[in-house]
C-alpha positions as CSV (number, residue, x, y, z in Angstrom):
1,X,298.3,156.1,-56.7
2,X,295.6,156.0,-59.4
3,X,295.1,156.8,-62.9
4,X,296.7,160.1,-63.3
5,X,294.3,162.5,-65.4
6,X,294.7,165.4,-67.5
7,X,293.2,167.4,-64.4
8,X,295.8,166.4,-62.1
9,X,298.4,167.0,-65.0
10,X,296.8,170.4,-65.1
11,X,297.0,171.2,-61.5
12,X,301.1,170.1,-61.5
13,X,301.5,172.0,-64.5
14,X,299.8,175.3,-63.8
15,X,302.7,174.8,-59.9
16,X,305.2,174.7,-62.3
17,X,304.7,177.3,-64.2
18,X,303.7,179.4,-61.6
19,X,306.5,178.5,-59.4
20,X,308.7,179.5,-62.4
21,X,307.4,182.9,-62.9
22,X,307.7,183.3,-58.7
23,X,311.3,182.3,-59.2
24,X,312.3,184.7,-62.0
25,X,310.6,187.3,-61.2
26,X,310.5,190.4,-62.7
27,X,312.6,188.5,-65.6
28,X,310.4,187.3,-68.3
29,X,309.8,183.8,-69.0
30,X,309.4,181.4,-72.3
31,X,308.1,178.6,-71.6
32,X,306.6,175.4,-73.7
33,X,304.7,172.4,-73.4
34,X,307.9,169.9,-73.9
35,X,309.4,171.5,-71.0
36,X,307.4,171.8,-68.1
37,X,306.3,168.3,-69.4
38,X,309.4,167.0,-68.7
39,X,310.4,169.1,-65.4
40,X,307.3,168.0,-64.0
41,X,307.4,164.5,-65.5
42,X,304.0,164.6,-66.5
43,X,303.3,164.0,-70.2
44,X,299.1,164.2,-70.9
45,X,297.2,161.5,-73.2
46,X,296.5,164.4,-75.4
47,X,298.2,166.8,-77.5
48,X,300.8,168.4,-75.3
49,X,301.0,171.4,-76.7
50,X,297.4,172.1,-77.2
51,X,296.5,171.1,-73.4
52,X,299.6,173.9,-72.4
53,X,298.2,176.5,-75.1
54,X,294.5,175.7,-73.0
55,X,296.0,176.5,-69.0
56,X,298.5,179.1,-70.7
57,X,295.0,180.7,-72.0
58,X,293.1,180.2,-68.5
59,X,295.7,181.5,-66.7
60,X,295.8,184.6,-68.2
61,X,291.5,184.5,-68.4
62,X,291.6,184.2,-64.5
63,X,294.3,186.9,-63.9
64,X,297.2,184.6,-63.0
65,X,299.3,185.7,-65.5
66,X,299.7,188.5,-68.3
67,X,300.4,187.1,-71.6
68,X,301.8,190.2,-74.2
């Protein structure tokens, strides 16, 4: 396998969290950077928590989640 990127960190991320909000649904859901860093094993170059706070941000943009 190749470099991983911050794309493809991105893309396993945005399964994880999606998958967790799938699996506890209708229960609300917390999660953080740190965490679905480490249950994906994925940590990006850059700041974690910025690059979570960025897809948490698109998601809800692009309908895939409601953020309150």
């Amino acid at each position: 396998m190749g470099e991983v990127t911050d794309r493809d960190i991105g893309n396993a991320w945005t399964a994880h969290i999606l998958g967790q909000l799938f699996s506890g649904w209708p229960r609300r859901q917390d999660l953080n950077a740190m965490d679905v860093a480490v249950a994906t094993g994925f940590q990006p170059r850059s700041e974690p928590k910025e690059m979570f706070d960025d897809l948490v941000m698109w998601l809800n943009d692009n309908g895939y989640l409601k953020i309150n």
